[in-house]
PDB file with one MODEL, atoms N, CA, C and O in Angstrom:
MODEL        1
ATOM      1  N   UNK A   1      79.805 -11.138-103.446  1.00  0.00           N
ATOM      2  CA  UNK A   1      79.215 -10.059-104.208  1.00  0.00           C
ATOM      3  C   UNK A   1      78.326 -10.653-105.301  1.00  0.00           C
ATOM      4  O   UNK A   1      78.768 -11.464-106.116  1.00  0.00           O
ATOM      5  N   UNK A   2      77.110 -10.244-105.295  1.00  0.00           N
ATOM      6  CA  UNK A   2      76.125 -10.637-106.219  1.00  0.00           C
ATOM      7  C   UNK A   2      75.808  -9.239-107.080  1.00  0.00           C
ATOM      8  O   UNK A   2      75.921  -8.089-106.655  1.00  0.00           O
ATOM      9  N   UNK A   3      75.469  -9.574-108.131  1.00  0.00           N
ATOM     10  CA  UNK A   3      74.893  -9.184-109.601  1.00  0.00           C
ATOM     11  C   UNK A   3      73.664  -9.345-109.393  1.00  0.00           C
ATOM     12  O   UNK A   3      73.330 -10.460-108.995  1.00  0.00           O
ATOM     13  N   UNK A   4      72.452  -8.158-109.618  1.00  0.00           N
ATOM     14  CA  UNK A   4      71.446  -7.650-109.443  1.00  0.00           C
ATOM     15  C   UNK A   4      71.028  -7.630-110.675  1.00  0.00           C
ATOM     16  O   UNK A   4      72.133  -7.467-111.192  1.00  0.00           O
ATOM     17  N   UNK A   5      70.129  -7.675-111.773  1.00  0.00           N
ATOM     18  CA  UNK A   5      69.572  -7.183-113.156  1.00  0.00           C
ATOM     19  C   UNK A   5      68.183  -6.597-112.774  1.00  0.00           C
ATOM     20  O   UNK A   5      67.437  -7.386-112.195  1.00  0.00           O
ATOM     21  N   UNK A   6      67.680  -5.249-113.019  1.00  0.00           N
ATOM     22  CA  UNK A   6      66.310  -4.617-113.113  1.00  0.00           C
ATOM     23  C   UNK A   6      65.823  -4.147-113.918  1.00  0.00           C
ATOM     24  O   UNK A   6      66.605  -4.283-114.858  1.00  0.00           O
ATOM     25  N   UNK A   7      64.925  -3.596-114.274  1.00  0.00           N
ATOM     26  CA  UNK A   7      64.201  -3.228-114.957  1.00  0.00           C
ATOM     27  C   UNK A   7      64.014  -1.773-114.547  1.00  0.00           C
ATOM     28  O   UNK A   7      63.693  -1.487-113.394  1.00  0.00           O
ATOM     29  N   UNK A   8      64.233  -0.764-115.580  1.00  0.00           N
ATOM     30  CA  UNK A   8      64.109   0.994-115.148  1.00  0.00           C
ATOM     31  C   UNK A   8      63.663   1.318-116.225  1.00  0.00           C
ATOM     32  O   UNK A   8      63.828   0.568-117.187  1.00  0.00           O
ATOM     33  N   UNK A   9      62.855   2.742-116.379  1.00  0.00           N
ATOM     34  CA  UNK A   9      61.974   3.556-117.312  1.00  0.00           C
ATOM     35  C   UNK A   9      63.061   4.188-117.595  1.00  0.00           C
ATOM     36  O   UNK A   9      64.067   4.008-116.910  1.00  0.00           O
ATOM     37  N   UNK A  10      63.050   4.987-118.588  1.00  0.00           N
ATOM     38  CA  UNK A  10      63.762   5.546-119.499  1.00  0.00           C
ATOM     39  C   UNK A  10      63.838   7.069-118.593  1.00  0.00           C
ATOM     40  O   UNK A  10      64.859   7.747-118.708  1.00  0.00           O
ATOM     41  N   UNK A  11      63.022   7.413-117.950  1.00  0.00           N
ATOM     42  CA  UNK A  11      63.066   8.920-117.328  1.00  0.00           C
ATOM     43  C   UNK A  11      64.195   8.415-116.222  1.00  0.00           C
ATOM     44  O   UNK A  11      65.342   8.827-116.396  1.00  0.00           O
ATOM     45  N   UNK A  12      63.954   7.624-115.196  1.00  0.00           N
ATOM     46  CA  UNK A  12      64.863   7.367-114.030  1.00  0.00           C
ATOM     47  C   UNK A  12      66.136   7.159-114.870  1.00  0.00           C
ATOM     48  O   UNK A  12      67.059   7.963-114.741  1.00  0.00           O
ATOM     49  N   UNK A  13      66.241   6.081-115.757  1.00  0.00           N
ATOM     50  CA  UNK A  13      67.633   5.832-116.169  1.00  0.00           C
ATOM     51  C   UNK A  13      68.550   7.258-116.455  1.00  0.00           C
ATOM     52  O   UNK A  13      69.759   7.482-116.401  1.00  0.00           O
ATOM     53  N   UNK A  14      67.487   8.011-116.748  1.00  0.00           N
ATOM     54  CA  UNK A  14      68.498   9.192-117.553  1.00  0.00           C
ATOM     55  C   UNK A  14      68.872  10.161-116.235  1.00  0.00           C
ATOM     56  O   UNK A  14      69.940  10.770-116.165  1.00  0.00           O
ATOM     57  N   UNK A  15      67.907  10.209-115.273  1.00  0.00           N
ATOM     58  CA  UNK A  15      68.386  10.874-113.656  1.00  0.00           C
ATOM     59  C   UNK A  15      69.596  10.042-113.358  1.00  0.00           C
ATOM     60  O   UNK A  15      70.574  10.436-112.723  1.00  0.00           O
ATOM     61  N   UNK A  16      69.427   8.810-113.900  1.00  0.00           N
ATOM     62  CA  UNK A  16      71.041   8.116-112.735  1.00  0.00           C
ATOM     63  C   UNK A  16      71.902   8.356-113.408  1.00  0.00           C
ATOM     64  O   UNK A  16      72.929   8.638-112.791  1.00  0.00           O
ATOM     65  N   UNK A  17      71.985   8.384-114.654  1.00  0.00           N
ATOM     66  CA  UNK A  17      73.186   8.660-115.471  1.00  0.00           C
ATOM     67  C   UNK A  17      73.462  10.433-115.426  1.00  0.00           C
ATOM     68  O   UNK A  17      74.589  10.807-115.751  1.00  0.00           O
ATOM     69  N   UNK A  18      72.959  10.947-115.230  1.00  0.00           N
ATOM     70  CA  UNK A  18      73.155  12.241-114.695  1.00  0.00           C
ATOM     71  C   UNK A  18      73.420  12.997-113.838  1.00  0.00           C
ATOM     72  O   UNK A  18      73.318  14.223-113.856  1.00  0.00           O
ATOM     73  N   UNK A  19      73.901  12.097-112.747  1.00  0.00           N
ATOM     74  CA  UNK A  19      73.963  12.056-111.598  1.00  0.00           C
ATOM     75  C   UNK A  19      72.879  12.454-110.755  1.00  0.00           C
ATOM     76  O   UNK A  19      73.107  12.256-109.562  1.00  0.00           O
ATOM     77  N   UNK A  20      71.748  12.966-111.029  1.00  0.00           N
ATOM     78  CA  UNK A  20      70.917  13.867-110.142  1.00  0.00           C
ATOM     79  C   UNK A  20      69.949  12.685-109.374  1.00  0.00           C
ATOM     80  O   UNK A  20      69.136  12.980-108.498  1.00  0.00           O
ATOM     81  N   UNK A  21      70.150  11.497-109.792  1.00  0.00           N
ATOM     82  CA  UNK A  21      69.468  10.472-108.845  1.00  0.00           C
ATOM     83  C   UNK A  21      70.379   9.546-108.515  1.00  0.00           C
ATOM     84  O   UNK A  21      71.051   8.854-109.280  1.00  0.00           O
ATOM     85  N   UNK A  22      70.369   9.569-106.963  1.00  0.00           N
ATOM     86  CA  UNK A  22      71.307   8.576-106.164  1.00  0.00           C
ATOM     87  C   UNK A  22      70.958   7.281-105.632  1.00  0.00           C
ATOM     88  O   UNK A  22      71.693   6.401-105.183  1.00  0.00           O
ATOM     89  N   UNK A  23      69.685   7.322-105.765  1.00  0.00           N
ATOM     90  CA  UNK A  23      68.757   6.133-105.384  1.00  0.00           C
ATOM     91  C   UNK A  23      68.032   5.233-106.019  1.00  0.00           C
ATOM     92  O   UNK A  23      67.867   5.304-107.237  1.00  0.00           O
ATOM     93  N   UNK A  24      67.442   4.154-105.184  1.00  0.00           N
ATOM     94  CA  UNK A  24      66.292   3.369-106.145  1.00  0.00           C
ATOM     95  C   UNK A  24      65.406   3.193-104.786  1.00  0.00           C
ATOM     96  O   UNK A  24      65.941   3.195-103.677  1.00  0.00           O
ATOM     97  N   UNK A  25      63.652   3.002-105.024  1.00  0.00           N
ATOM     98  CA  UNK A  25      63.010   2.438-104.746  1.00  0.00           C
ATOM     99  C   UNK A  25      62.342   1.284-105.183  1.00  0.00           C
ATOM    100  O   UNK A  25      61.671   1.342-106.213  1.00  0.00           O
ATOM    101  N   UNK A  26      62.441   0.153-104.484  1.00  0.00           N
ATOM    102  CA  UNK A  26      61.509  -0.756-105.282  1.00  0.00           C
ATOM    103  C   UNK A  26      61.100  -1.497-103.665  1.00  0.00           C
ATOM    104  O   UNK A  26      61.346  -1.304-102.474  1.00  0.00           O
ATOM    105  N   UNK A  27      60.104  -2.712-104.786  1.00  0.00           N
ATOM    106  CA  UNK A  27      59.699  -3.678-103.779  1.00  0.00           C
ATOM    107  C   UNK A  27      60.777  -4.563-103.422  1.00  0.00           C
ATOM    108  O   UNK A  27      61.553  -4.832-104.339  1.00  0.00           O
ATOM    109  N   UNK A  28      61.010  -5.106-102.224  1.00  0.00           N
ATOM    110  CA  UNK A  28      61.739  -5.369-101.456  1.00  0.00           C
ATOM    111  C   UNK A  28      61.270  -7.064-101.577  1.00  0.00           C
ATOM    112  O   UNK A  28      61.242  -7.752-100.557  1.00  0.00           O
ATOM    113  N   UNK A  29      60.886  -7.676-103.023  1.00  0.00           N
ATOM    114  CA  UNK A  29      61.240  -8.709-103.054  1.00  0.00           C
ATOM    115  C   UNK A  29      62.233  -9.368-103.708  1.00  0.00           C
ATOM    116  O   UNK A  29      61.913 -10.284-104.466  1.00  0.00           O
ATOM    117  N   UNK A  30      63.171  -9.131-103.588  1.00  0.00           N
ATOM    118  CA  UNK A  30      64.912 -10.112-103.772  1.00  0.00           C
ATOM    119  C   UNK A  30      65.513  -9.415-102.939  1.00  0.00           C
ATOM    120  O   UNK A  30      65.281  -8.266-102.561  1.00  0.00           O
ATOM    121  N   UNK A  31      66.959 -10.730-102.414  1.00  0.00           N
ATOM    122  CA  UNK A  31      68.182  -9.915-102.204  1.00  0.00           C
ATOM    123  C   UNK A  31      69.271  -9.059-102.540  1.00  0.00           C
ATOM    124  O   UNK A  31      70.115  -9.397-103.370  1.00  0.00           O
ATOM    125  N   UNK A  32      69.297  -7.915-101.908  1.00  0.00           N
ATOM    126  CA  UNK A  32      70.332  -7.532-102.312  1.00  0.00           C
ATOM    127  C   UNK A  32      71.042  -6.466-101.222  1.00  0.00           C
ATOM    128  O   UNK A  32      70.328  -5.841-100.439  1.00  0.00           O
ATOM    129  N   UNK A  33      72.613  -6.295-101.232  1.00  0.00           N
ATOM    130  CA  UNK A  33      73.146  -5.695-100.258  1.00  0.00           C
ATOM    131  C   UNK A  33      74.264  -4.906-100.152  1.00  0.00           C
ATOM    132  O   UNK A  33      74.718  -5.084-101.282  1.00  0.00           O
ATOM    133  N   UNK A  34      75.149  -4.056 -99.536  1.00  0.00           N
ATOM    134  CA  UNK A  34      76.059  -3.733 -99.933  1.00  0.00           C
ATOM    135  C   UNK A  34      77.231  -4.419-100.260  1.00  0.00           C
ATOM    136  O   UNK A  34      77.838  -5.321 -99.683  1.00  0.00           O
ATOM    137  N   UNK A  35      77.471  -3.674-101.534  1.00  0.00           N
ATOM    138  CA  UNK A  35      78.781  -4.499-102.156  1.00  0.00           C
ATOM    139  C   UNK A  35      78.166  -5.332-103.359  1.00  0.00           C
ATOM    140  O   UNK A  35      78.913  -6.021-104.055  1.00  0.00           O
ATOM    141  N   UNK A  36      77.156  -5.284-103.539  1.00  0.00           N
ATOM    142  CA  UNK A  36      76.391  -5.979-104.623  1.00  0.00           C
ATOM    143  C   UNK A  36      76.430  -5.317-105.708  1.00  0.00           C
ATOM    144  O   UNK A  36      76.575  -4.112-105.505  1.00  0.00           O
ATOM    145  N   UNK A  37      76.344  -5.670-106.989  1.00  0.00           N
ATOM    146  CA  UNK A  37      76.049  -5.120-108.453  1.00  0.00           C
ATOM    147  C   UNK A  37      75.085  -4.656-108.819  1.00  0.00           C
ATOM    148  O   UNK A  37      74.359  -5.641-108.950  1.00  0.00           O
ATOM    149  N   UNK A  38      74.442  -3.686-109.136  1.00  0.00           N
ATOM    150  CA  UNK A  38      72.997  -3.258-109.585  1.00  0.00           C
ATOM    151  C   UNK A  38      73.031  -2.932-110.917  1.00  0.00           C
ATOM    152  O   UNK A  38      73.395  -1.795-111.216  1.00  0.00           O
ATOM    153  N   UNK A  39      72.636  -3.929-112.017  1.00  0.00           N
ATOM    154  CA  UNK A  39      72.474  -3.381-113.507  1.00  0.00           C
ATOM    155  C   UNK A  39      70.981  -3.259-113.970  1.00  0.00           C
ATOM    156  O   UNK A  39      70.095  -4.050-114.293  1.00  0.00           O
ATOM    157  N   UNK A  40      71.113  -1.942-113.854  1.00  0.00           N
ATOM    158  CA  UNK A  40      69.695  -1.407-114.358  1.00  0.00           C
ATOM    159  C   UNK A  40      69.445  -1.175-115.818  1.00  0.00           C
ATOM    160  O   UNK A  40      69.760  -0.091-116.310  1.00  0.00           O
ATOM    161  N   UNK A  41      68.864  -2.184-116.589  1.00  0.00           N
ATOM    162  CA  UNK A  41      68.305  -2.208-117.908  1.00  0.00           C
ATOM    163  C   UNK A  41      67.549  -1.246-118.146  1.00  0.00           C
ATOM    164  O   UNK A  41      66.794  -1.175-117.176  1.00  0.00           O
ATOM    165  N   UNK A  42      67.242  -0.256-119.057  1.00  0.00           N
ATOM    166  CA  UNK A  42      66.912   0.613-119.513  1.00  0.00           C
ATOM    167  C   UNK A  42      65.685  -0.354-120.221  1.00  0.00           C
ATOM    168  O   UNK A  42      66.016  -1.368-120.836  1.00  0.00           O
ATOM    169  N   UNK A  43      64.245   0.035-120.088  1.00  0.00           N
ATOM    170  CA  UNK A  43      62.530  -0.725-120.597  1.00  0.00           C
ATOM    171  C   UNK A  43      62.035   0.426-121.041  1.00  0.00           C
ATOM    172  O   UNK A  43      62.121   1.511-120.465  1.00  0.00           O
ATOM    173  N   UNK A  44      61.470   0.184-122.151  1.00  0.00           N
ATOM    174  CA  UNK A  44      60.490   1.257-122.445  1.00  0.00           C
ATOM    175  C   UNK A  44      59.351   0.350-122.840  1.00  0.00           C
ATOM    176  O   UNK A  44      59.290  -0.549-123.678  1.00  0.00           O
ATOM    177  N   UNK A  45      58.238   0.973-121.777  1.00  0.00           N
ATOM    178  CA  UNK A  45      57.125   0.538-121.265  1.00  0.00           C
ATOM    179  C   UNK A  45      56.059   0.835-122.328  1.00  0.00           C
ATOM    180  O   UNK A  45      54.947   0.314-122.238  1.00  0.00           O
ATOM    181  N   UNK A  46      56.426   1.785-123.480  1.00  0.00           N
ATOM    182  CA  UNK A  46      55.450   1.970-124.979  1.00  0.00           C
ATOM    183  C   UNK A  46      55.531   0.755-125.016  1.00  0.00           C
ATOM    184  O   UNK A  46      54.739  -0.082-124.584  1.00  0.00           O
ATOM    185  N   UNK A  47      57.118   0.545-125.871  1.00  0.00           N
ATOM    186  CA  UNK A  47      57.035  -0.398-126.866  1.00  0.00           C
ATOM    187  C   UNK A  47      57.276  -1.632-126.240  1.00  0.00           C
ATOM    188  O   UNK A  47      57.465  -2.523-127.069  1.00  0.00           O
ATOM    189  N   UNK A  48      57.362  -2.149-124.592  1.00  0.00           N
ATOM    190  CA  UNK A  48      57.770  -3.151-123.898  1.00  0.00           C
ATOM    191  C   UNK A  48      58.730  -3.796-124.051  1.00  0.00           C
ATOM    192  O   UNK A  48      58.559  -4.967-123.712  1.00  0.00           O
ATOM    193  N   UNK A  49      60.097  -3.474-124.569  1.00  0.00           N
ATOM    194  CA  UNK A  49      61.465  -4.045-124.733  1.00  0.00           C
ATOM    195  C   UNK A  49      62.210  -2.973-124.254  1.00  0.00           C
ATOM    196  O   UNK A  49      61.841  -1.837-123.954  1.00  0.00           O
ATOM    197  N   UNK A  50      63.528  -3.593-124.220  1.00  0.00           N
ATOM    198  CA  UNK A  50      64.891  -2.849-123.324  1.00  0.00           C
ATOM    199  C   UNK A  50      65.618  -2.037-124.892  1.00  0.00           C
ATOM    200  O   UNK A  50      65.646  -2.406-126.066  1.00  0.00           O
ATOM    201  N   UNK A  51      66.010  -1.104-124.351  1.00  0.00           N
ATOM    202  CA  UNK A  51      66.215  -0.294-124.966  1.00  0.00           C
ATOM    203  C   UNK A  51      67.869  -0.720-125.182  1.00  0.00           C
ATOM    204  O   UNK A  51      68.353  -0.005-126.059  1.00  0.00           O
ATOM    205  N   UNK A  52      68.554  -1.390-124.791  1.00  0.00           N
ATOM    206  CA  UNK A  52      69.912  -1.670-125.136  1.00  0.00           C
ATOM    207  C   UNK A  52      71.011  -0.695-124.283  1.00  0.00           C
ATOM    208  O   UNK A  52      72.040  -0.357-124.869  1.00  0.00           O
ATOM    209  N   UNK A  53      70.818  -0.338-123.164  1.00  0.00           N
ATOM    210  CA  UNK A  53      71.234   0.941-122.065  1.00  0.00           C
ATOM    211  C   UNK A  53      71.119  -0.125-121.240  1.00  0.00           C
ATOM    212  O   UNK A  53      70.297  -1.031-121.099  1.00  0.00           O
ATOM    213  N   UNK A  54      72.835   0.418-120.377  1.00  0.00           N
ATOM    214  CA  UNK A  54      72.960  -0.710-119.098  1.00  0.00           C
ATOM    215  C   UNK A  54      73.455   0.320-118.367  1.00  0.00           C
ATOM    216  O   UNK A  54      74.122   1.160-118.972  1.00  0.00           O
ATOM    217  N   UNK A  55      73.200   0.500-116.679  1.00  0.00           N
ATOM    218  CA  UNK A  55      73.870   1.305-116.055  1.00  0.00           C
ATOM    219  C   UNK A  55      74.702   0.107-114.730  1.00  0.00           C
ATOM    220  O   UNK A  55      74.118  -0.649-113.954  1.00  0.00           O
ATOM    221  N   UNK A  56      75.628   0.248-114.829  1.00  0.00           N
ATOM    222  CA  UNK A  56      76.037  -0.676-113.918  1.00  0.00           C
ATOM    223  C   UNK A  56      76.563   0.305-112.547  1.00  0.00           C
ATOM    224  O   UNK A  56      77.234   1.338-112.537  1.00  0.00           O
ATOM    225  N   UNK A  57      75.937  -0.512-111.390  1.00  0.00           N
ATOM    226  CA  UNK A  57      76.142   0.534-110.585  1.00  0.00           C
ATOM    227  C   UNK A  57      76.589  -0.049-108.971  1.00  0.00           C
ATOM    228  O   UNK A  57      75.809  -0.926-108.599  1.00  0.00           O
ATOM    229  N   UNK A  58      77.537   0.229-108.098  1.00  0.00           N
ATOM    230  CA  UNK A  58      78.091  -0.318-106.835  1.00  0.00           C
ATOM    231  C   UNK A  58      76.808  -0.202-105.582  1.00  0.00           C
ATOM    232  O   UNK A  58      76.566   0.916-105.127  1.00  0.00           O
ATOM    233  N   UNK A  59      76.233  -1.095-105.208  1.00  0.00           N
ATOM    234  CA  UNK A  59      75.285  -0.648-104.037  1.00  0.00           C
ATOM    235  C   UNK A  59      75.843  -0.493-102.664  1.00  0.00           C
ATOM    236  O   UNK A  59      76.264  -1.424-101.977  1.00  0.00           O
ATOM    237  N   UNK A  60      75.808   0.838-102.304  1.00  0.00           N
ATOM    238  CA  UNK A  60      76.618   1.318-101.332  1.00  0.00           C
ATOM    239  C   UNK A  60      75.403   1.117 -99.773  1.00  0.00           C
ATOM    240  O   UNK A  60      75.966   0.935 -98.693  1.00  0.00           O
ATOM    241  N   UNK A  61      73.834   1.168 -99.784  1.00  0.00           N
ATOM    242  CA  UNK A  61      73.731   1.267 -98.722  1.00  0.00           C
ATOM    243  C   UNK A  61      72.208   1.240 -99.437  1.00  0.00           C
ATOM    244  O   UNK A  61      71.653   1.779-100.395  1.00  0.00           O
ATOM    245  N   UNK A  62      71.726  -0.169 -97.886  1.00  0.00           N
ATOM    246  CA  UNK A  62      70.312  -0.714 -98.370  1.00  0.00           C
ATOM    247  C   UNK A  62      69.727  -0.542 -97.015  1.00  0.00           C
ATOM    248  O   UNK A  62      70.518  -0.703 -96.085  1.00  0.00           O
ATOM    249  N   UNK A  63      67.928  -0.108 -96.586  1.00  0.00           N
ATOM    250  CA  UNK A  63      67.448  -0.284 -96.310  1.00  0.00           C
ATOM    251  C   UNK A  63      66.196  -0.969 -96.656  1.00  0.00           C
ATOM    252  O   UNK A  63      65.861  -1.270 -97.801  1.00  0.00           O
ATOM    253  N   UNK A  64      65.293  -1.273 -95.197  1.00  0.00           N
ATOM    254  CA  UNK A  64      63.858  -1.787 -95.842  1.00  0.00           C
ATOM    255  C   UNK A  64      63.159  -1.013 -95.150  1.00  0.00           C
ATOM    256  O   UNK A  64      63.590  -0.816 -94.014  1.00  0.00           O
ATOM    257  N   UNK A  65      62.133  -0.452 -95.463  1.00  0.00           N
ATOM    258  CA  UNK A  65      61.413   0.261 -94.394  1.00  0.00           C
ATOM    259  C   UNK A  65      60.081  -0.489 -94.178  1.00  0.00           C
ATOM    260  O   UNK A  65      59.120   0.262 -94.015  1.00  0.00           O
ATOM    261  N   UNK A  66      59.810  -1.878 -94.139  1.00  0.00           N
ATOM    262  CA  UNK A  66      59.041  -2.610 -93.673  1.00  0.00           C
ATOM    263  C   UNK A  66      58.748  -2.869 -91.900  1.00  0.00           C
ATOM    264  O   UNK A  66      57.755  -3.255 -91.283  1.00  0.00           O
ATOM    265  N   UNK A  67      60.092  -2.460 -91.485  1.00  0.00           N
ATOM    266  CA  UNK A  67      59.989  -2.679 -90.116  1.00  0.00           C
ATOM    267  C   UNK A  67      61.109  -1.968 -89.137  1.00  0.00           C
ATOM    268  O   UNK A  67      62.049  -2.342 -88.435  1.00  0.00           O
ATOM    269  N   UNK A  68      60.343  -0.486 -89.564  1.00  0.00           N
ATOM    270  CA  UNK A  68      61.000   0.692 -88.864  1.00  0.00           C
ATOM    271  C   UNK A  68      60.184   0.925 -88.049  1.00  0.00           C
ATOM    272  O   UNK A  68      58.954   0.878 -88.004  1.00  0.00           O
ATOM    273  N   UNK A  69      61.442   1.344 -86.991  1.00  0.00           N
ATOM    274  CA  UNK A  69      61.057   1.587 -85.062  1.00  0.00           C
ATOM    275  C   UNK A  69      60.436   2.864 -84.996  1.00  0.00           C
ATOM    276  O   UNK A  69      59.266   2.859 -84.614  1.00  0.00           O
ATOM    277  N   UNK A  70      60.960   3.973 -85.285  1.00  0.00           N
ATOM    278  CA  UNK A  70      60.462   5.277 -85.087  1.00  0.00           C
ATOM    279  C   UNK A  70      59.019   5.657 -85.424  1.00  0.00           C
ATOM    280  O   UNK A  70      58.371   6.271 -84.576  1.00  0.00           O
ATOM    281  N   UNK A  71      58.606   5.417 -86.306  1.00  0.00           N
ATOM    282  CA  UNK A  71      56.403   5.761 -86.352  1.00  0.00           C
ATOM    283  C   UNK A  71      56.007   4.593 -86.387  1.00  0.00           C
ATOM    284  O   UNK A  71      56.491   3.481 -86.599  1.00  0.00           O
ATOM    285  N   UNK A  72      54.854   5.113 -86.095  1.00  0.00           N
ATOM    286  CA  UNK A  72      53.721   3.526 -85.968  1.00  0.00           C
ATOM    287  C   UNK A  72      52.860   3.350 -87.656  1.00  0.00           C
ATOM    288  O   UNK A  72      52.962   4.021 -88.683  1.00  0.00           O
ATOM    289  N   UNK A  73      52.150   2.315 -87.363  1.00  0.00           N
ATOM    290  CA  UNK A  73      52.190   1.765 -88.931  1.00  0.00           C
ATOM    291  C   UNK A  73      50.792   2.799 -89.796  1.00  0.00           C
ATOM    292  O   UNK A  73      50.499   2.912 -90.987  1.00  0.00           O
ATOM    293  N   UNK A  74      50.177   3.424 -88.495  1.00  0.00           N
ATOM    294  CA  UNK A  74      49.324   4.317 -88.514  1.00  0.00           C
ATOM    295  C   UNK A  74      49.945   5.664 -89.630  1.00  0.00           C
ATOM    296  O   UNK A  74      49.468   6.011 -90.711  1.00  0.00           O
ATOM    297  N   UNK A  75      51.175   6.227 -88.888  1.00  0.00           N
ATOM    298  CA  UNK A  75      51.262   7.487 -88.962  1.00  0.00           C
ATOM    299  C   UNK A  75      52.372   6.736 -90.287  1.00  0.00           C
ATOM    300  O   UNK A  75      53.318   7.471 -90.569  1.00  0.00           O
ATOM    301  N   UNK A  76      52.331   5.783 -90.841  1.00  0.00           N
ATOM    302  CA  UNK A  76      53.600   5.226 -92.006  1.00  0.00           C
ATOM    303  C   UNK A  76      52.487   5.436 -93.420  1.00  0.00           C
ATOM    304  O   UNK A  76      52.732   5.917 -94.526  1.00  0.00           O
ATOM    305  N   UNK A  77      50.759   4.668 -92.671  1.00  0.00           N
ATOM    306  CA  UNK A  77      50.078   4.682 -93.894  1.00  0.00           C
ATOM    307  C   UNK A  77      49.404   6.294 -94.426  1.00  0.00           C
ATOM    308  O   UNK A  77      49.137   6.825 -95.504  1.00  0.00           O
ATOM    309  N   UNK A  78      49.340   6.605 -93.193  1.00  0.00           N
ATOM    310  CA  UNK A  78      49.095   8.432 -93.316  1.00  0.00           C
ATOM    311  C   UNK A  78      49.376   9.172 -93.990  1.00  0.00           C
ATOM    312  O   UNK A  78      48.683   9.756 -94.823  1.00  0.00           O
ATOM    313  N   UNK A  79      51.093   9.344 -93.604  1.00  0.00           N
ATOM    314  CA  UNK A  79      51.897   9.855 -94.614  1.00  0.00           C
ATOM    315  C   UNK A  79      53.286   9.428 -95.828  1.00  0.00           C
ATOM    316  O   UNK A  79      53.965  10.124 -96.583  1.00  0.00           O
ATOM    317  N   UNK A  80      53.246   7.865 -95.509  1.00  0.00           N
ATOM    318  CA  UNK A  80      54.047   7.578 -96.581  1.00  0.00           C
ATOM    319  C   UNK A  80      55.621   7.788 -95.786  1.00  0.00           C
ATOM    320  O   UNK A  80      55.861   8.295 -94.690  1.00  0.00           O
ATOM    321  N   UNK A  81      56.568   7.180 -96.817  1.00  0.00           N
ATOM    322  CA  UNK A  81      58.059   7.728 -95.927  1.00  0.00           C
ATOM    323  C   UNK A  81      58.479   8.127 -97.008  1.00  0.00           C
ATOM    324  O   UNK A  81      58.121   7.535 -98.025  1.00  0.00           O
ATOM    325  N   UNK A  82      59.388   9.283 -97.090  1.00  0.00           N
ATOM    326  CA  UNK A  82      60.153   9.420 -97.882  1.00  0.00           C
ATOM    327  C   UNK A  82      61.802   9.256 -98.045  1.00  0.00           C
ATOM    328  O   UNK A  82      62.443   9.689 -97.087  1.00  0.00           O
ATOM    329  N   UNK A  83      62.367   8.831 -98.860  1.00  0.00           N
ATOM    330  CA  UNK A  83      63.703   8.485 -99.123  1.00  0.00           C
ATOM    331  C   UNK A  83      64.405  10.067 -99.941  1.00  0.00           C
ATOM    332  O   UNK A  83      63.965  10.687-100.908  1.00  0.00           O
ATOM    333  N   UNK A  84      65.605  10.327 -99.096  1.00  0.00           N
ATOM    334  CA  UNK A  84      66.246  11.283 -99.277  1.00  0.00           C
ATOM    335  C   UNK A  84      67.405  11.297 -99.922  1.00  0.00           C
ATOM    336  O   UNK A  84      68.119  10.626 -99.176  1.00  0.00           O
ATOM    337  N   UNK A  85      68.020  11.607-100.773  1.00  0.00           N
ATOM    338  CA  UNK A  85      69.147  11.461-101.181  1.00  0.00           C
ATOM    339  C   UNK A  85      70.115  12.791-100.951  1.00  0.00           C
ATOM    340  O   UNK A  85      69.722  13.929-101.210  1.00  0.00           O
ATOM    341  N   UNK A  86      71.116  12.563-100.554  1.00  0.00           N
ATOM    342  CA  UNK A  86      72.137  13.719-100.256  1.00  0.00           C
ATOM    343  C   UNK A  86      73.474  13.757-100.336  1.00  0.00           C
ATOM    344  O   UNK A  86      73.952  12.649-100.582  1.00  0.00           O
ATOM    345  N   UNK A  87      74.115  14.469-100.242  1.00  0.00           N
ATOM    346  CA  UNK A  87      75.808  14.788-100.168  1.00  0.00           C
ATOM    347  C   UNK A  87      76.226  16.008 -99.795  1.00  0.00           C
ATOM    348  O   UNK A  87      75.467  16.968 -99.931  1.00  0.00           O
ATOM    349  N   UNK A  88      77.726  16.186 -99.172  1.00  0.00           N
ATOM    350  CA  UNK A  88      77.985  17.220 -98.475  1.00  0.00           C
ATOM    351  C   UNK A  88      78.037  18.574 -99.272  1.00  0.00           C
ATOM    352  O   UNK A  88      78.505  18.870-100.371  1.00  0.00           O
ATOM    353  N   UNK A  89      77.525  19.123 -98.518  1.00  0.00           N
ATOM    354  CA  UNK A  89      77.764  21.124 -99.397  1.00  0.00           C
ATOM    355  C   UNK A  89      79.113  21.489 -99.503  1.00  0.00           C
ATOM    356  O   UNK A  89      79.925  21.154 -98.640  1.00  0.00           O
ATOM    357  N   UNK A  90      79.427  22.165-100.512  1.00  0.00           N
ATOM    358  CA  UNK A  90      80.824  22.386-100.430  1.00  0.00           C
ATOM    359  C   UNK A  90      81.531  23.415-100.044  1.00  0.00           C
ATOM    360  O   UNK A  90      82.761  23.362-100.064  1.00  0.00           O
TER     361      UNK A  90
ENDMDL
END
C-alpha cells in the first residue's frame, strides 16, 4: 500500500468532504492503485500555497481511459468520456 500526496482546489476539496464527489480526475502520470492512500492537499491557486486541509482518502477503484476497447480514438476526441460517479438508490 502506497501513499499518494496531490494537489486539489479548494472547490473540489469541499465536494469530497461533502460527500457529493466520489471521484478524481487527473493525468495519469504516477502510480497509483487500489488499496493505495490518496491525500489530497487542499492549494489555493490565488495565493499559490496549501491551505493546511488534508483529506485522506482509501482508493477503491482506478481506471485509465488511455486505452479503452469500446470507441475509436475518433469518436473519444469528438466527444470526450465522461466519468460517472454512483451508488445504490434506496
Amino acid at each position: 500500500m502506497a501513499t499518494v500526496e496531490k494537489k486539489i482546489w479548494p472547490k473540489y476539496f469541499e465536494l469530497i468532504k461533502q460527500g457529493k464527489k466520489t471521484f478524481e480526475i487527473r493525468l495519469a502520470d504516477f502510480e497509483i492503485k487500489e488499496g493505495d492512500i490518496l491525500l489530497l492537499r487542499e492549494w489555493d491557486p490565488e495565493k499559490k500555497e496549501y491551505t493546511g486541509r488534508v483529506l485522506k482518502l482509501e482508493v477503491t477503484y482506478v481506471t485509465n481511459t488511455k486505452n479503452q476497447e469500446h470507441w475509436s480514438k475518433e469518436e473519444i476526441e469528438k466527444y470526450g468520456l465522461l466519468v460517472i460517479s454512483f451508488k445504490p438508490c434506496r
